[in-house]
N, C-alpha and C positions, 0 to 999 in steps of 0.2 A: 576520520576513518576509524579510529578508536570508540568512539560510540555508535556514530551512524553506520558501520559494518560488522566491527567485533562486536559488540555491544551486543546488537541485534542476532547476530549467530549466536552468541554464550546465553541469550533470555531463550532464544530457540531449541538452543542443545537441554538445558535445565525443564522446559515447561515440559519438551517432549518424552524425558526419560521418566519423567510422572503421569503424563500418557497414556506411557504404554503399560503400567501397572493397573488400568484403571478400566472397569466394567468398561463396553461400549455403551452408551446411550443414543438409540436412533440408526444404528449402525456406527459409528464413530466412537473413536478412544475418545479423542480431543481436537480441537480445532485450534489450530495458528491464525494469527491473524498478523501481518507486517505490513509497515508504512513505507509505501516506496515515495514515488514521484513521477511525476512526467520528464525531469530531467534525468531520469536513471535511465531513457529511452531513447535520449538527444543531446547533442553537446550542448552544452551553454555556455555562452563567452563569457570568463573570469573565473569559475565556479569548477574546477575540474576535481577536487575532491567530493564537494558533495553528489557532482553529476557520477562521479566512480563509485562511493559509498551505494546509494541509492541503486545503480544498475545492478550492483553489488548484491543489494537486497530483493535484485525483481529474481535474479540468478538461483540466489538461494532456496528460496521460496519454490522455484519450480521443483529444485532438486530435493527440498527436504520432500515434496510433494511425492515422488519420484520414489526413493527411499522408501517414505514410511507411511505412504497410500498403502500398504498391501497388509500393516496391519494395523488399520485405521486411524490413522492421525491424519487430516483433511488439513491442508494448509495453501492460503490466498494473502494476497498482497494488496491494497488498495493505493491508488496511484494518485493523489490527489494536484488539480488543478491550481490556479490561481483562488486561492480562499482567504475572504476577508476575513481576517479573526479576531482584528480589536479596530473600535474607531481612532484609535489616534494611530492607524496602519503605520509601520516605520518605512514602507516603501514610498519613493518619491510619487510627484505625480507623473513623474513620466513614464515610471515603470509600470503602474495604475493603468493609466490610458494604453501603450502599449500591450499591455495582458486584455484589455476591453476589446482592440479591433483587432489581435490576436485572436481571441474567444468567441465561436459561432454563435453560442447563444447569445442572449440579449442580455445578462447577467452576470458579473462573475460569482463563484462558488461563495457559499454560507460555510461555517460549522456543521449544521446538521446534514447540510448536501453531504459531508461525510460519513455523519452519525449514523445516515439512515444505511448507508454501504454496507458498513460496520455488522451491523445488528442484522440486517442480511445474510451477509458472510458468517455468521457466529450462529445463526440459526438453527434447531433442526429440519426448517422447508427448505435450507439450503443440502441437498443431499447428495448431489453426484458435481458437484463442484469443487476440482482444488486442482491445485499450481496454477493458479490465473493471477495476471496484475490488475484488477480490475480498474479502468480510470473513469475518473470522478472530476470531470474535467470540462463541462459544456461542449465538449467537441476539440478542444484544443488541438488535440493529436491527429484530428480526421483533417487538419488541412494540410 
């Protein structure tokens, strides 16, 4: 809870008070961009701090959004899925297989399936979008 929520409010409250000192570019002071989860969305059996951190953070996000929409600081959250991130994954194989027939699509998430969210989100073509959690997720959530 101490990084995955405070953590994430205290980089939020700091990025944004420099912000709002700061020309718009594109219409926007500055962009937020936070790391939720799909479990900030859902219980998870065992996990109930990071499921609470995370939902923590989809909350926040809406509200900073809410807040400090009106003088421009545009703030999204990206929700990301099952993402492989190193070959020697520390998850078992059954957690593996389980997230595979969990996941609509036919793949589970890359790094970049992230990166590209990201860079999206951070965009100036991203321009009437904030307080969304956006998920990055192959469908996970849609079943």
């Amino acid at each position: 809870m101490a990084v995955g929520l405070r953590g994430v409010f205290l980089c939020c409250k700091r990025a944004i008070q420099q912000m709002l000192t700061q020309e718009p570019v594109a219409e926007a002071r500055g962009r937020v961009l936070n790391l939720s989860s799909q479990h900030g969305m859902v219980g998870v059996p065992g996990h109930v701090a990071y499921a609470a951190a995370k939902g923590g953070v989809v909350n926040l996000t809406r509200q900073l959004a809410v807040d400090f929409g009106p003088r421009g600081v545009m703030v999204n959250a990206i929700a990301p899925g099952k993402i492989l991130t190193a070959p020697d994954e520390p998850d078992t194989e059954e957690v593996i297989e389980y997230s595979r027939t969990r996941t609509p699509f036919f793949r589970l998430g890359q790094p970049e399936d992230v990166a590209t969210a990201a860079v999206f989100l951070a965009s100036d073509d991203c321009s009437y979008i904030s307080g969304t959690n956006l998920l990055v997720d192959g469908g996970w959530m849609a079943y």
